[in-house]
N, C-alpha and C positions, 0 to 999 in steps of 0.2 A: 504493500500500500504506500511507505513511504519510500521505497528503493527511489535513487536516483542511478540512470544510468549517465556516462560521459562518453559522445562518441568521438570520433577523430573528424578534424576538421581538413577539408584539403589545401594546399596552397593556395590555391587561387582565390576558393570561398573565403578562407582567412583576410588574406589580402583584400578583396572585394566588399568584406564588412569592415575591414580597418579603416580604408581610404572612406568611407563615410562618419568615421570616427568612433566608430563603437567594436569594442573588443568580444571578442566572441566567447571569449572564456570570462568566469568570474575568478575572482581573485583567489589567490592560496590561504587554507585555511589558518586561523589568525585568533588567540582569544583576545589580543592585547587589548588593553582600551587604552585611548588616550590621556596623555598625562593630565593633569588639571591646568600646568601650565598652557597647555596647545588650545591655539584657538578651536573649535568643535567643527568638523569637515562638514560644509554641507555641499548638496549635488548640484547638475546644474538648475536646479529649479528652486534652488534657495533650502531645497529639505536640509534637514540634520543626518549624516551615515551613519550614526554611534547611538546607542543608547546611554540616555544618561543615568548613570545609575543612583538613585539616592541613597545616603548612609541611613538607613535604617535601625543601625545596630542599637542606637541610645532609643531607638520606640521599641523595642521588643525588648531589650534588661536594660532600663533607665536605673538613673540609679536615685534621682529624686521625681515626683510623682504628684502633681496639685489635682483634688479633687473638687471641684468650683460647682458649687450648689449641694456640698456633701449635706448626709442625713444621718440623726438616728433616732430619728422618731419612729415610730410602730405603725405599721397601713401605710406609708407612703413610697413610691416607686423608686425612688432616691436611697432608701435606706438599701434596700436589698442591692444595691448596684453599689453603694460603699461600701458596704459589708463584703462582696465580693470582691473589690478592689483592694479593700487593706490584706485578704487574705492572699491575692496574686501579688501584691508587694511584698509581702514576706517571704514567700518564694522564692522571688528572683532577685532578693538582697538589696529591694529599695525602699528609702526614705518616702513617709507621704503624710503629704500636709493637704488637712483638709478646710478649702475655705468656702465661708458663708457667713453674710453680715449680722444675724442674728446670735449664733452660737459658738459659746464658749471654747464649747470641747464638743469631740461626736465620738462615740466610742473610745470615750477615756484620750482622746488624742488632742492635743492646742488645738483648737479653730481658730484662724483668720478671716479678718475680714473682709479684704479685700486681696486682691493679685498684686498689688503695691507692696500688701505688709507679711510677703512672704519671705521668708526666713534666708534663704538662698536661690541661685540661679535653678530651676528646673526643667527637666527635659523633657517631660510630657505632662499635658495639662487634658484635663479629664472634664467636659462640658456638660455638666446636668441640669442645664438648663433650656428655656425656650425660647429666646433669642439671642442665639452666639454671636454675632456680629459685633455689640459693643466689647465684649470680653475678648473676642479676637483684638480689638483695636488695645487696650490693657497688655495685653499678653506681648502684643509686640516692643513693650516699653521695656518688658525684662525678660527678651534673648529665650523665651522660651523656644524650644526646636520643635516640637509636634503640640498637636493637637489633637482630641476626638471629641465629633462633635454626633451624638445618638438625636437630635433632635428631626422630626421630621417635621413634614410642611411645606417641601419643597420644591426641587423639579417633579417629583412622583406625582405632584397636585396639580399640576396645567401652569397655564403662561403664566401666572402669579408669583406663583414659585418656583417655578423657575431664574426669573425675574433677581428673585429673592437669592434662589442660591449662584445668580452670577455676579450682584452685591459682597456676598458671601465669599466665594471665588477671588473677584477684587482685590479684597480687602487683605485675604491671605496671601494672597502675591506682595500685595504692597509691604507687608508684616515682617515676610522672608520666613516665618516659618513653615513648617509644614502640618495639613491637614488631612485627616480621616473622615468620611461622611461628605455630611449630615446621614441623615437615616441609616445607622449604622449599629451596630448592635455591641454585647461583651465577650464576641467570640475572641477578639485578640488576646481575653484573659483568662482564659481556659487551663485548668489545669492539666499539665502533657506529663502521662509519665516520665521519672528519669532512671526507669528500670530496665529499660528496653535499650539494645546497643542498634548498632547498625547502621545503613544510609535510611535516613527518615522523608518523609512525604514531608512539604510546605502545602497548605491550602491557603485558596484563593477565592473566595465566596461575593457574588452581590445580594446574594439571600443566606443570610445565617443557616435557615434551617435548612436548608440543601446540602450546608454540609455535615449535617449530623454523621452521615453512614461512615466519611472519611474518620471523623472524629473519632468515631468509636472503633474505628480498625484495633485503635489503643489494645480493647478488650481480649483481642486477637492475636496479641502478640507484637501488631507493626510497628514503628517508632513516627510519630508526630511530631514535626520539631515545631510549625511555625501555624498560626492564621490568623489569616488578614480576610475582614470583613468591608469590603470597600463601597457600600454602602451606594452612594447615587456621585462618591468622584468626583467633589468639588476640587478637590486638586489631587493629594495622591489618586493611582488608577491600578488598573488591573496587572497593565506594561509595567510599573517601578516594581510592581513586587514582584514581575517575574523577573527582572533586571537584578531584582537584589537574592534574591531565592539562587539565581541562576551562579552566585558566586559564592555561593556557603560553600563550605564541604563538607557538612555533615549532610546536604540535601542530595537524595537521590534522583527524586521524580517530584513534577508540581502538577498538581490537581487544582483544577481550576472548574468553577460552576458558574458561567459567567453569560448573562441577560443583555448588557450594551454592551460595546465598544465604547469608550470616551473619543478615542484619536485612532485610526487603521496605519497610519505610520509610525506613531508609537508602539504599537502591541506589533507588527511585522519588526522594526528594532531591540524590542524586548526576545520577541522569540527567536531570532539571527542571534542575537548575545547565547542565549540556552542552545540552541543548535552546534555556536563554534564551542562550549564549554562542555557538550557532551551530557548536557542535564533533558530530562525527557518530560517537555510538557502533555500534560491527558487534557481535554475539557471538554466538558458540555455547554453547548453556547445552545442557548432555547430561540426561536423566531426561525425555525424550520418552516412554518407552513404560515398563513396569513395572521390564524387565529395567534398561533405563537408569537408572532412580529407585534401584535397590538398590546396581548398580555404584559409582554416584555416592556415596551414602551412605557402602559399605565403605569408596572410596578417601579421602572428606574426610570424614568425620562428620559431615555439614551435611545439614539436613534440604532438598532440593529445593523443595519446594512441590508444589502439585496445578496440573500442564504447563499446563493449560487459562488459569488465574489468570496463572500468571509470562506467558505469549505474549501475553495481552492488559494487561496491565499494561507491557510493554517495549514493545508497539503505542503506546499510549496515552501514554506518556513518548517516544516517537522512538527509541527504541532500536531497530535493526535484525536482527534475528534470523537469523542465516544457518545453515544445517547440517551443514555440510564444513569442513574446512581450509583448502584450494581458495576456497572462497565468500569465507570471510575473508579468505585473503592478498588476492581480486581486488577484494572489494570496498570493502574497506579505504582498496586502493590510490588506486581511481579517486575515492573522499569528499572521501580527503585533497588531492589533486594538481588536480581538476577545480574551476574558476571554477564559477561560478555561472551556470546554464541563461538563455539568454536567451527561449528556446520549450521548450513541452512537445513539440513535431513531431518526431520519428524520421524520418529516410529510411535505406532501403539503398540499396546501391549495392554493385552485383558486377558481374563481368565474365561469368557466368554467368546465364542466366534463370532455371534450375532451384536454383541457389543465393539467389538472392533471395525464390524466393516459398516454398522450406522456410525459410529464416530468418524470412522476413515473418510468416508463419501461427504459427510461435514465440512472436514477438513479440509479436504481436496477443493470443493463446491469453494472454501472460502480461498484460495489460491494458497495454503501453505503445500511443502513439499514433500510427500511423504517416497522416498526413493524404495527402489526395491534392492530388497537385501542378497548379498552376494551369495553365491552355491556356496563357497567355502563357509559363510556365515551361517548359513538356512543350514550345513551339514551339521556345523557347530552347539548350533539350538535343538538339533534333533538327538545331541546325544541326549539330550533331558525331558526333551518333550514327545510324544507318540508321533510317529512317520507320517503318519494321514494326518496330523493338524497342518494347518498352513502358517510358516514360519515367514513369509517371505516380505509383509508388512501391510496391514498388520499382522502382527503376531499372537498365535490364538494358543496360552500354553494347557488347554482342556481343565483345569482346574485342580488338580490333584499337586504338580509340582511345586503350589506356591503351598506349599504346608508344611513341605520340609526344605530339607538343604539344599536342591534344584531349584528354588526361587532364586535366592539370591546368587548361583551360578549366572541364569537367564538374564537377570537383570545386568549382573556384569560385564555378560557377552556383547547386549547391545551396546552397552555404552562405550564398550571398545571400540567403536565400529568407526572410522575418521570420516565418515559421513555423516553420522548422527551429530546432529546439535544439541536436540530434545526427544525427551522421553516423556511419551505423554498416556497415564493409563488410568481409564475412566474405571471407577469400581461404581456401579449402576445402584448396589444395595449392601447391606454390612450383611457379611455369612462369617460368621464366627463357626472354626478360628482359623480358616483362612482368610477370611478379608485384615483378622488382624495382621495375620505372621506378613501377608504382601505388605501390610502400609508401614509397620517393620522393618522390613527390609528397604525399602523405597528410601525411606529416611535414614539407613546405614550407608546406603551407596551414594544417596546423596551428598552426605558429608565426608566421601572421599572420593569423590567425581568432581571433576571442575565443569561440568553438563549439568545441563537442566531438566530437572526432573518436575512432572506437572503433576497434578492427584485432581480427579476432579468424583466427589462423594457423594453420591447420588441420594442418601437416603435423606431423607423432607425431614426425619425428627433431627438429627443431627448431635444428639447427645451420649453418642457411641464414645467410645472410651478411646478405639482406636482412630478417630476424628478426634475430641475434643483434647487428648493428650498429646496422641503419639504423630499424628501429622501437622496439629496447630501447633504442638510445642517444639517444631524442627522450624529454623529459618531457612534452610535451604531446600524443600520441598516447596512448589507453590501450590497449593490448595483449592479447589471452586471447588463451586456446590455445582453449576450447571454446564452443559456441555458449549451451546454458544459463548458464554465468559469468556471459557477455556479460550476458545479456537480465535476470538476476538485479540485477546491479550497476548497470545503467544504471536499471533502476525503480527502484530503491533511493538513485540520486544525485539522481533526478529526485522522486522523494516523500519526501525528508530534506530539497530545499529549499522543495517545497509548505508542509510542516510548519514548518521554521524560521520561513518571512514571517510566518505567522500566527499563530507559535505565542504563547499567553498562559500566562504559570504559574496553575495553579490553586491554587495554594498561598497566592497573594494575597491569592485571598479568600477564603478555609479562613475559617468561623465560628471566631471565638475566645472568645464567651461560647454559653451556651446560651439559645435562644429560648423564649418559650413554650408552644411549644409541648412543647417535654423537659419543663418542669414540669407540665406535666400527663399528660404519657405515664407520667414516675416514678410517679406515685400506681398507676398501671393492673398495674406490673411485679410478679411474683410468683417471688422467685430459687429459680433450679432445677426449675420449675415450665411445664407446658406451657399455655400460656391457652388457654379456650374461644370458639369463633366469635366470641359476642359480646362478649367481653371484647378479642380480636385486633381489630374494626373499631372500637372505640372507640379505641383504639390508633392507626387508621390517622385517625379521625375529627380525635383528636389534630392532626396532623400536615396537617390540609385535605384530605385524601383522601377523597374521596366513597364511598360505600357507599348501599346499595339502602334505599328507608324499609322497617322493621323495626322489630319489638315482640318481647321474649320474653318468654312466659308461661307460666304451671307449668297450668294447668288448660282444658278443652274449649271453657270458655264464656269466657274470657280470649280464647282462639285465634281465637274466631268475631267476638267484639267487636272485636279486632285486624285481622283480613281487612278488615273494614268501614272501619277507617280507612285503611289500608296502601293498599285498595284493589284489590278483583279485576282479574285473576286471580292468585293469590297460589303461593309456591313455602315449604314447612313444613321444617324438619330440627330434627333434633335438636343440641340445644347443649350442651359439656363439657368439662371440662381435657381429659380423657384421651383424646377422638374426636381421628384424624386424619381417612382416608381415611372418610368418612359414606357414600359413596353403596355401596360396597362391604358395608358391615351393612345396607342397605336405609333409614337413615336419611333417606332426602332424599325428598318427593314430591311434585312440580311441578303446574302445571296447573288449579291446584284456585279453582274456580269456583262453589260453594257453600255455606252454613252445615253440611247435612249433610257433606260432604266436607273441611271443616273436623275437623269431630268425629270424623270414622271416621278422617282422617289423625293426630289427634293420639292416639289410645286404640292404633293401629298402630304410632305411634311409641313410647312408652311399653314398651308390650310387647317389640317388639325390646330397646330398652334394658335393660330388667330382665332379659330371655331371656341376651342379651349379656353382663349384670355392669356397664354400664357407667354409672357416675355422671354425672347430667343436673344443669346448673343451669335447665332448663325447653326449651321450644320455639318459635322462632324461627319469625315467620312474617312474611315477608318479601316485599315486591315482586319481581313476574316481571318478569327485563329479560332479550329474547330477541334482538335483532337488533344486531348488532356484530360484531365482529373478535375473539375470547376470545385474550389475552395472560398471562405469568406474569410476574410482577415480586419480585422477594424479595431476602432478605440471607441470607448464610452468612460464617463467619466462616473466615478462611485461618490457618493456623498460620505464614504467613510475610509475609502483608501483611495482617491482619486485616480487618475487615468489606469484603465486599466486595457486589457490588449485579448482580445477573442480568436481564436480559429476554430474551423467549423468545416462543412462540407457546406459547399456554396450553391448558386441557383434557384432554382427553386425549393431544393431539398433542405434549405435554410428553415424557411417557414413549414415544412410540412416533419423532418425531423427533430427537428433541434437539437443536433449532433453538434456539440459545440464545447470547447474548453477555455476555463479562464486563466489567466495570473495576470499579478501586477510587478511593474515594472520598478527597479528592475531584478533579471533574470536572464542569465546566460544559454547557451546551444543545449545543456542539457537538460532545461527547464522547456526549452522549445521543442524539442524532441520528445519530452513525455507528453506535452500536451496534444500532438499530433498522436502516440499512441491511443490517449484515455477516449479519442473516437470511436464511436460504434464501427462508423467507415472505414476505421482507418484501412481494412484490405484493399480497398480502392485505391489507395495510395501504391500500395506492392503489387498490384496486376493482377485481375482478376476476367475468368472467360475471355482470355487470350490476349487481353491489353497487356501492354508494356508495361512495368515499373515507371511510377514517376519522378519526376526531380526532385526527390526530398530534399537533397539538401539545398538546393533554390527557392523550395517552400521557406525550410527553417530561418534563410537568410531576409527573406521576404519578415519572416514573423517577428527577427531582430532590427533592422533600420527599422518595421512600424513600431518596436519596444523605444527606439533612438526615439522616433517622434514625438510618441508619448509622452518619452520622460522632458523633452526641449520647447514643445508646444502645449506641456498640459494646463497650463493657464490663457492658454489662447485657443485652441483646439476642443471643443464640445464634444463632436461626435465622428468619427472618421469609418468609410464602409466600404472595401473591396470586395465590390460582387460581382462576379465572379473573378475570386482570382485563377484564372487559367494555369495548373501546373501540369508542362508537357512532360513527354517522355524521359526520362534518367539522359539527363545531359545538356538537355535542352531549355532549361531554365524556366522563370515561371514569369506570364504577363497578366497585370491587372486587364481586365478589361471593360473593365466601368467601377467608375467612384464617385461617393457620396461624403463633400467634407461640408462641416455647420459648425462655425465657428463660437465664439465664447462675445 
């Protein structure tokens, strides 16, 4: 799911996307961040290339702590929330002063009165109140660094408060500290085991209670280090905390449950940071479907994005997508706790044959790789297992061998195998006492196997002795309860380290001046304005993009002098700001193979037009290119990660498939090559019912100058549409031959 492949570029292709200035590879993998002294690299479009990461460390063990609106009065909301606070300062070995103008003391402790008459500088200030705003303004008088403000009333409520929390916002800017919330809850003060070793999960929540299931992994054995409740993101967001998660070392994997995006350039440089660091984001992002987008919206004020963009843009960064609770807690689990695959190779392994080959066919269906195991291997397996069971994978050992000393032979066998990665064996129900002795064994070989072994425990009570001790109580066995989990989390472990080996930030080599080819596209742009055919391939001309030889001219005997050069057999339309869809007015008339048929098509053209209303800057008469693969390629602009870059199978098959991949830019040859695979079509591109192979790589360079454009024209550039982009034969390159540019 997340593999990236990197294929080889030729000389020429290289060269031919150099000289328009864009490099075809993305830069070498990199975690360094910039010093504090270096000014912050941004692209050519003014973006930032870095995340920045905020020091977090004094909000998570502060070591002094003001609670502002403290309580300990009995029945009030206040109380239980300072009550729960001086218990997490004790904790984490910090000082806390609680203030409110009325009282002395609250729980036996000095109260102040004011943020003025506190005792010392503090690093996190705790808002129990219902209008933070002025206390922000206080707070900035004495150097406090965070803030949390739980108060709600604000974007979540409509234009009001919204209003409200960009006052709010403001004010925190102006302040220089940092803030948490508003509507924000006491999950950052959670008590986390410190009994538990290992790499721990960070969570990431806009709704507290979505992360309960993580939370509680605790109960399970997993380690917890960190959560952050970011609430509706008046300033900190989703991005810093994976920014700062992404640089622990105790953090294995970051679980994130997350409703808006704040910034789509933010959260793609957060998740670049954790991709070049090796750390493995999971999340559930909700606004999958309409209903979800609105839900989403009332509960945080945060604009989602259009689902299609966010799912390939967190593809395209490594970020994991999962859709349950479930999915998170499990796959979380296995990111953070699992070494590193020595094989992509699955085997099962059941004591059942009819439990192996329903897991198998699962598994396969989900594209892991389950190999078939060698004759010297399957001879191997057979000293212990009966001749007629099928060893060959999966592996069916009839049931009697895992009871005694030939289980844990079996299991050893596979793991020998320098194919296998993982061992994955579904026990469907507890049968004592062989389901003990296998889960027994499973968890001895585990802990001296550097391979992954998976256990997935079919039975619903789940209060078996040999679950609840002897598999929960191994860290290196991974554990599900259900078969989908499983087969989710294991493609997920196995294509997050695909992705990490290879991964290159593209940020690297993000253009930071603009080429010339921007300076010549500028002159072409007309703001607010929708350009006409031949005004949109000069555009693409711009940029090295080939297009069909073409002439436009206003008169009959122009058209026919035109054919002549162009060269029969030639294809006419009509050209204009205001023409989209031409062939739908009858504008377009192919085929035309004579001077007479010239004439008659341009006086046919004309007339439509005038009949129409629609203003010509003349007619286009253009080389006939018929044989190829028709592709669409274009820019649309996202309101949460801006210019973003489509390919598709083009023509009509646009509208009636919608065969089509996204990424945002930018995105190097191997990010254009998988998006060409994730086509339904993409056979069409390889030759299919005796056509030729196409110019793929003419396509992909096609899909890099429009990423160039993108990223140099995205604040001028609305909407940009080659349809059909024409890709002929392997060799023969690829021509636009009709475009749609609508400027900003």
């Amino acid at each position: 799911m997340l593999g990236s492949t990197h294929g080889t570029l030729t000389t020429d292709f290289r060269a031919r996307v150099e000289a328009c200035g864009e490099s075809p590879r993305t830069a070498v993998h990199s975690s360094a961040a910039p010093s504090a002294d270096d000014a912050a690299p941004l692209d050519v479009s003014g973006r930032p290339l870095h995340a920045d990461v905020p020091d977090l460390d004094r909000f998570f063990r502060p070591e002094s702590v003001a609670v502002i609106g403290a309580s300990d009065a009995e029945g009030r909301p206040n109380t239980g929330i300072t009550r729960q606070l001086i218990a997490w300062a004790e904790r984490v070995g910090a000082r806390i002063h609680p203030v409110h103008p009325t009282r002395p003391t609250v729980f036996g402790l000095t109260c102040h009165a004011s943020v003025a008459d506190l005792p010392e500088e503090v690093d996190l200030a705790v808002l129990l109140v219902a209008d933070p705003l002025p206390v922000i303004e206080e707070l900035a008088e004495t150097k406090v660094k965070f803030a949390v403000v739980f108060a709600s009333g604000f974007a979540e409520t409509g234009d009001a408060g919204a209003a409200a929390q960009e006052r709010l916002g403001a004010a925190v800017r102006e302040s220089g500290l940092r803030l948490l919330g508003p509507n924000t809850n006491l999950n950052a003060f959670e008590k986390f085991r410190d009994d538990l070793d290992g790499p721990a999960i960070a969570l990431i929540t806009q709704s507290g209670h979505q992360g309960r299931p993580v939370h509680t992994l605790q109960e399970l054995g997993i380690r917890l280090s960190h959560w952050a409740p970011t609430g509706n993101e008046a300033d900190l967001e989703t991005s810093d905390f994976i920014s700062y998660f992404a640089e622990q070392p105790e953090v294995g994997a970051i679980a994130c449950y997350v409703e808006g995006l704040k910034d789509g350039r933010s959260f793609l440089l957060a998740a670049d940071r954790a991709a070049r660091n090796g750390v493995p984001v999971v999340a559930v992002k909700v606004g999958r479907t309409e209903t979800g987008a609105r839900m989403a919206a009332s509960h945080t004020g945060k604009l989602t994005g259009a689902d299609t963009v966010v799912d390939a843009a967190m593809r395209q960064f490594g970020v994991i997508r999962v859709d349950g609770l479930d999915e998170l807690q499990d796959t979380a689990t296995l990111l953070a706790r699992a070494r590193k695959p020595k094989a992509d190779g699955v085997v099962v392994y059941s004591i059942s044959g009819g439990t192996g080959a329903h897991f198998s066919d699962l598994a396969t269906e989900a594209g892991l790789t389950l190999p078939t195991l060698s004759q010297a291997k399957q001879d191997e397996l057979h000293q212990w297992i009966p001749g007629y069971l099928n060893v060959a994978n999966p592996v069916d050992n009839g049931g009697h061998p895992v009871g005694d000393w030939r289980g844990r032979k079996i299991i050893d066998a596979i793991l020998a195998d320098p194919e296998v990665g993982v061992l994955i064996c579904p026990i469907t129900g507890p049968f004592p006492p062989m389901s003990d002795k296998l889960a027994q064994d499973l968890v001895d070989a585990a802990e001296q196997s550097d391979k992954l072994i998976c256990v997935i425990w079919g039975s619903p009570v789940g209060t078996e002795d040999a679950y609840r001790t002897t598999l929960l109580g191994s860290s290196r066995v991974a554990t599900f309860r259900t078969f989908g989990n499983c087969i989710s989390a294991v493609r997920a472990y196995l294509g997050h380290h695909r992705f990490t080996a290879g991964y290159r930030s593209p940020f690297e080599d993000a253009p930071r001046t603009p080429s010339p080819s921007y300076r010549k596209a500028q002159a072409l742009m007309r703001p607010s304005q929708q350009l006409s055919e031949h005004a949109a391939k000069q555009l693409l001309r711009a940029y090295g993009i080939r297009v069909p030889r073409e002439q436009l001219v206003t008169s009959a005997a122009a058209a026919v002098r035109a054919a002549g050069l162009v060269g029969y057999p030639v294809v006419m339309k009509a050209s204009g700001p205001q023409l989209g869809h031409k062939t739908e007015l009858g504008l377009v008339k192919i085929g035309l193979t004579s001077a007479s048929q010239i004439r008659d098509a341009y006086r046919e053209l004309t007339d439509i037009a005038r009949y129409e209303n629609v203003p010509l800057d003349g007619i286009l008469v253009c080389q006939m290119v018929e044989r190829g693969v028709e592709m669409v390629v274009g820019v649309t602009q996202d309101d949460l990660f801006g210019p973003t870059v489509t390919v598709g199978l083009g023509g009509v098959l646009v509208e009636v498939l919608h065969d089509a991949a996204v990424r945002v830019p930018p995105f190097g040859e191997d990010q254009a090559r998988a998006m060409l695979r994730e086509l339904r079509g993409h056979a069409l591109l390889e030759g299919v019912r005796g056509a030729p192979p196409a110019d793929v790589d003419a396509l992909v360079e096609v899909v890099l100058r429009i990423q160039r454009m993108a990223l140099e024209l995205g604040g001028e550039l609305s909407e940009l549409d080659i349809n059909p982009l024409m890709v002929l034969p392997r060799g023969q390159g690829a021509v636009a031959l009709d475009a749609l540019a609508i400027c900003r």
